[in-house]
C-alpha positions as CSV (number, residue, x, y, z in Angstrom):
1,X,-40.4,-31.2,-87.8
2,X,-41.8,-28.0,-87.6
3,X,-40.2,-26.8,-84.4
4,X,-38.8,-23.1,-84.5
5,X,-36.0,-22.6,-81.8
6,X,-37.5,-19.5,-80.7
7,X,-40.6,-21.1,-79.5
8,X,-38.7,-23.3,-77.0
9,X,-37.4,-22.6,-73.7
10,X,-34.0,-24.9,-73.1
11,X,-33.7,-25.7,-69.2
12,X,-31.6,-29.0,-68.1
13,X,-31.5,-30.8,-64.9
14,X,-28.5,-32.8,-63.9
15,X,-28.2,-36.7,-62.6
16,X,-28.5,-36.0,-58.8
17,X,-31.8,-34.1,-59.3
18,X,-33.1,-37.5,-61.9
19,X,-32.4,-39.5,-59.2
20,X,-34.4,-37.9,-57.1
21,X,-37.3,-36.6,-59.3
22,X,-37.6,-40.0,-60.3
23,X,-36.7,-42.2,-57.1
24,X,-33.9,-44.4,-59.3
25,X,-32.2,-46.7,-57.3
26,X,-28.5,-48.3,-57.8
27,X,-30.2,-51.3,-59.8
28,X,-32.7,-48.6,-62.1
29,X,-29.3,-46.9,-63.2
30,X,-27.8,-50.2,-64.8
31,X,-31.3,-50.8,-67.0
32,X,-31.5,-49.6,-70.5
33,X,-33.3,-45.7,-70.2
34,X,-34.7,-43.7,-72.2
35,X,-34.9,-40.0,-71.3
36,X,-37.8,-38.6,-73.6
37,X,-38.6,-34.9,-74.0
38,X,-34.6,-34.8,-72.6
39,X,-34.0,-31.3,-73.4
40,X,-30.4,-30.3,-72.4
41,X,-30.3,-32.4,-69.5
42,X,-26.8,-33.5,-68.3
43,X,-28.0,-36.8,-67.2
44,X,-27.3,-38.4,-70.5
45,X,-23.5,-37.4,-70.0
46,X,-22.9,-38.5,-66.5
47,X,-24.5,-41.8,-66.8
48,X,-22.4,-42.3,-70.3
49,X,-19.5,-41.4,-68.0
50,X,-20.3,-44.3,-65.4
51,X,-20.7,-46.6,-68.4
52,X,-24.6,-46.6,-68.0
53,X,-27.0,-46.6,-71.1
54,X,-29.4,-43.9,-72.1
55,X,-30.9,-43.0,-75.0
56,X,-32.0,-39.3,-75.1
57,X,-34.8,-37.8,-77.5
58,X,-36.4,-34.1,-78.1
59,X,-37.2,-32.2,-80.9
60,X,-34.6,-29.7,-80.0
61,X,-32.0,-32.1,-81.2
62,X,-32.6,-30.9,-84.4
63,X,-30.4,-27.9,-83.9
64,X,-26.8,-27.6,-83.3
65,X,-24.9,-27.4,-80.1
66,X,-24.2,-23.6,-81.5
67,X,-28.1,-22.5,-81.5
68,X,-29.3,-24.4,-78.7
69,X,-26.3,-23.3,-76.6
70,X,-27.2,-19.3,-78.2
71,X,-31.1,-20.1,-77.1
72,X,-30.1,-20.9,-73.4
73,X,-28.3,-17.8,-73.0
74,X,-31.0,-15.6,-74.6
75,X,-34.1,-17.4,-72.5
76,X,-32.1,-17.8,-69.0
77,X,-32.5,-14.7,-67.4
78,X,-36.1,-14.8,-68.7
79,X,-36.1,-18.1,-66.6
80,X,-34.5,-16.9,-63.7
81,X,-36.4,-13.7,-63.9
82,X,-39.8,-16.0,-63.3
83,X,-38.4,-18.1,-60.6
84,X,-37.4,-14.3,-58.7
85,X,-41.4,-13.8,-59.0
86,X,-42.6,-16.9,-57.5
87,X,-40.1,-17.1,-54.6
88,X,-42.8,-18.9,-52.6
89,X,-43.5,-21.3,-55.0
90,X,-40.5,-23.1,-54.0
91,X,-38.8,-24.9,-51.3
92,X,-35.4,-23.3,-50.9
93,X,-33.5,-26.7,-49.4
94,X,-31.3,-28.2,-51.9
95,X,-31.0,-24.3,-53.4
96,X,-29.6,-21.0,-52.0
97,X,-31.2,-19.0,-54.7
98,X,-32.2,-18.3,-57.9
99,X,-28.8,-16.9,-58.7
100,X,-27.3,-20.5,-57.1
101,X,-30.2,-21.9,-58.8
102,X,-28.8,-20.6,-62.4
103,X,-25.4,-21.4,-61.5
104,X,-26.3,-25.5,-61.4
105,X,-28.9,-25.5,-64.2
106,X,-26.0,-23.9,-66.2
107,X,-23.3,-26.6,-65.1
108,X,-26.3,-29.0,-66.4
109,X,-26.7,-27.5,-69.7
110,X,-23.1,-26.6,-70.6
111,X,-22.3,-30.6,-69.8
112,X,-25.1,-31.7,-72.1
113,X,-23.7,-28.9,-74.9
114,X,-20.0,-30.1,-74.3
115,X,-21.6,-33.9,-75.3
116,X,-24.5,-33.3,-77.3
117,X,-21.8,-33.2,-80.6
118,X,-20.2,-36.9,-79.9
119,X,-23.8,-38.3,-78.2
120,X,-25.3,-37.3,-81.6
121,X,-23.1,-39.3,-83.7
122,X,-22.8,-42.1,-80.8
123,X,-26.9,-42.3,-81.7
124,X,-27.4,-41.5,-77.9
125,X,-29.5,-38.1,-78.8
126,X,-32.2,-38.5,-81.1
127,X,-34.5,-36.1,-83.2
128,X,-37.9,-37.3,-82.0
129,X,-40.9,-36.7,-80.4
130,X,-43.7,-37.8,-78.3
131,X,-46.3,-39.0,-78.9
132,X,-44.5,-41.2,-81.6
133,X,-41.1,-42.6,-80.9
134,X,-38.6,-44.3,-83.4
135,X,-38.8,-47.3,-81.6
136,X,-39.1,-51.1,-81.3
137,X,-41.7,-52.4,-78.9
138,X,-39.8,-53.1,-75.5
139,X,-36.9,-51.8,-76.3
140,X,-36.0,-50.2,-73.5
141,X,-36.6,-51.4,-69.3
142,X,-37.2,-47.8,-68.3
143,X,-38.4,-44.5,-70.1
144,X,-38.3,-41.0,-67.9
145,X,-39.7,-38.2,-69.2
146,X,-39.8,-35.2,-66.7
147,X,-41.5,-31.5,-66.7
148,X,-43.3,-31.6,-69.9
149,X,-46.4,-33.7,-69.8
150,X,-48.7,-32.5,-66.7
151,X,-46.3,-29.4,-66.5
152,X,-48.0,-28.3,-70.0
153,X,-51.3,-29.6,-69.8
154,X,-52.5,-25.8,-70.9
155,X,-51.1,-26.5,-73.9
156,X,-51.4,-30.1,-74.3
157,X,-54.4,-32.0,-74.7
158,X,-56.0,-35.4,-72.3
159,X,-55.8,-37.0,-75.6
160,X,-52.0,-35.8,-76.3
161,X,-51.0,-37.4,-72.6
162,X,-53.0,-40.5,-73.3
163,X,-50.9,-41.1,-76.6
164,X,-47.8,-40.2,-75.2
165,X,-47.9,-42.5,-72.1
166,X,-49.4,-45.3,-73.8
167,X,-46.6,-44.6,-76.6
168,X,-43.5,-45.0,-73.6
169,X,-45.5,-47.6,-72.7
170,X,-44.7,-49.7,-75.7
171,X,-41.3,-48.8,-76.0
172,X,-40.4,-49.5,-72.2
173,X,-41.5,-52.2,-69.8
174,X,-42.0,-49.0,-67.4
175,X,-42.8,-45.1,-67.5
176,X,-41.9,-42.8,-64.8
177,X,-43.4,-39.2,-65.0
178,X,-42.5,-36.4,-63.0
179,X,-44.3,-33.9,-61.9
180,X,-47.8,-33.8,-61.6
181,X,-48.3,-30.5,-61.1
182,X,-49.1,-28.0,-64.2
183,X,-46.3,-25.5,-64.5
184,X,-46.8,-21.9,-62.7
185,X,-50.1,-22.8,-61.3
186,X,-48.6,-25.2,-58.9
187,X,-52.0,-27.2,-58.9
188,X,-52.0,-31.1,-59.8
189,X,-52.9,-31.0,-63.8
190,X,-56.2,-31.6,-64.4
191,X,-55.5,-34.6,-66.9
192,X,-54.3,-37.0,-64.1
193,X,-57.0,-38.5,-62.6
194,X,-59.0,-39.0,-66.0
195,X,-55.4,-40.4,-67.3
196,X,-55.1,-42.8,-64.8
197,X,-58.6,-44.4,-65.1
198,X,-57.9,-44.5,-68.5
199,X,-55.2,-46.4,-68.2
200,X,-56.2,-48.9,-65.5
201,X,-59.0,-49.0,-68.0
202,X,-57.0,-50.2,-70.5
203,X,-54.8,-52.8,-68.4
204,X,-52.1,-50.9,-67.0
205,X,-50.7,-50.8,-63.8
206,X,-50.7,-47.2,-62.5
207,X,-49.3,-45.4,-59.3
208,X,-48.8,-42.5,-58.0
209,X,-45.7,-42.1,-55.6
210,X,-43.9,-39.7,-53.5
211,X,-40.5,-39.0,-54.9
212,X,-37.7,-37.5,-52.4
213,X,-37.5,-34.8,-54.5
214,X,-39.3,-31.2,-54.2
215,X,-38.3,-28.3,-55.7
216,X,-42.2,-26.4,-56.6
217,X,-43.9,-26.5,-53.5
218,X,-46.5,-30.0,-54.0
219,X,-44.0,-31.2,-56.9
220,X,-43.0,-34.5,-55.3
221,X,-44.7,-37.3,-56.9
222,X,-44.4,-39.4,-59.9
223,X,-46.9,-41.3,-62.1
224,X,-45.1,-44.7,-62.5
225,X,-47.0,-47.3,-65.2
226,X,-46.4,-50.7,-66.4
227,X,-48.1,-53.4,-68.3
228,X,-50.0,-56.0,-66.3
229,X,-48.3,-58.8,-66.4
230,X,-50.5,-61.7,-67.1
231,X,-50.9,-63.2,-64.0
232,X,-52.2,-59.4,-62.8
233,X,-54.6,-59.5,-65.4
């Protein structure tokens, strides 16, 4: 992969904040996830904790606890810095401040780090990327994949989003994705409407939902899709 460490920004969110971004309930937690576009999330610790079972995949797994652990300290003031800009952007609820902000994104990310060496070898972090994933059809109940596609629709294309969804789509019986809102502008992306009459299009059952979750002001809803069952059809 041609990935250069330097070009990513490592930022992790921890299970409480999944549950919410992503409305899981008690029975979504037992299914078989996969987190993709993970980053250094903890949520693939604390559910390995509780005996749950998730699968984890991002480029940035190509690099060692060491570097990406090195690339968080060098980019998180940078994040912080940004988040101090836009103070309006956000609802301060669940969050003092930035600086409280920092402190639980860190706890997050030094969680995943402290793992990321055993979950490696366990095959519970894998090297890969969207929009094709290293695995069998169906292999999974669920797949998550939060604050990349939408966020970076200024850098990622209709067609990328399209491949990527439809990709989860055929490794999981569902996709949740969360937000809808492209990064920084705080406006819903302009590939989501298009996307979803694509995919209805295409035979897939799309929603949009409100998720009890808001942390960017209008950042509360997921995109959840599933294959029609054949009754639906």
């Amino acid at each position: 992969m041609s990935l250069k460490l330097d070009q990513v920004i490592p930022w992790g969110r921890c299970l409480d904040e999944y549950i919410g971004m992503f409305s899981l309930t008690s029975s979504d937690l037992k299914l078989n996830i996969l987190d993709c576009a993970a980053g250094p999330a903890s949520f693939n610790a604390e559910m390995t904790r509780q005996g749950k079972n998730v699968i984890s995949c991002d480029p940035v797994y190509q690099f060692t606890a060491v570097e990406i652990g090195d690339r968080i300290q060098e980019t998180y003031q940078t994040v912080i810095d940004g988040v101090k800009a836009n103070l309006d952007g956000y609802l301060w609820n669940n969050f003092e401040s930035p600086y409280q902000l920092g402190e639980v994104r860190m706890k997050a990310m030094q969680e995943f780090l402290e793992d990321f060496p055993s979950g490696l070898q366990e095959g519970r972090y894998m090297t890969a990327e969207l929009p094709v994933l290293p695995f069998e059809n169906g292999q999974f109940d669920l797949a998550l994949c939060s604050h990349f596609l939408f966020a970076y629709s200024h850098l990622l294309s209709e067609k990328f989003h399209l491949e990527a969804i439809t990709e989860m789509c055929r490794v999981a019986k569902e996709v949740r994705v969360f937000p809808l809102l492209q990064s920084f502008s705080g406006e819903e992306s302009d590939h989501l409407n298009p996307i979803v009459t694509e995919l209805k299009k295409r035979n897939f059952s799309v929603e949009i939902q409100e998720a009890p979750y808001e942390f960017q002001k209008g950042g509360n809803k997921m995109l959840r899709i599933s294959k029609k069952s054949s009754a639906e059809k």
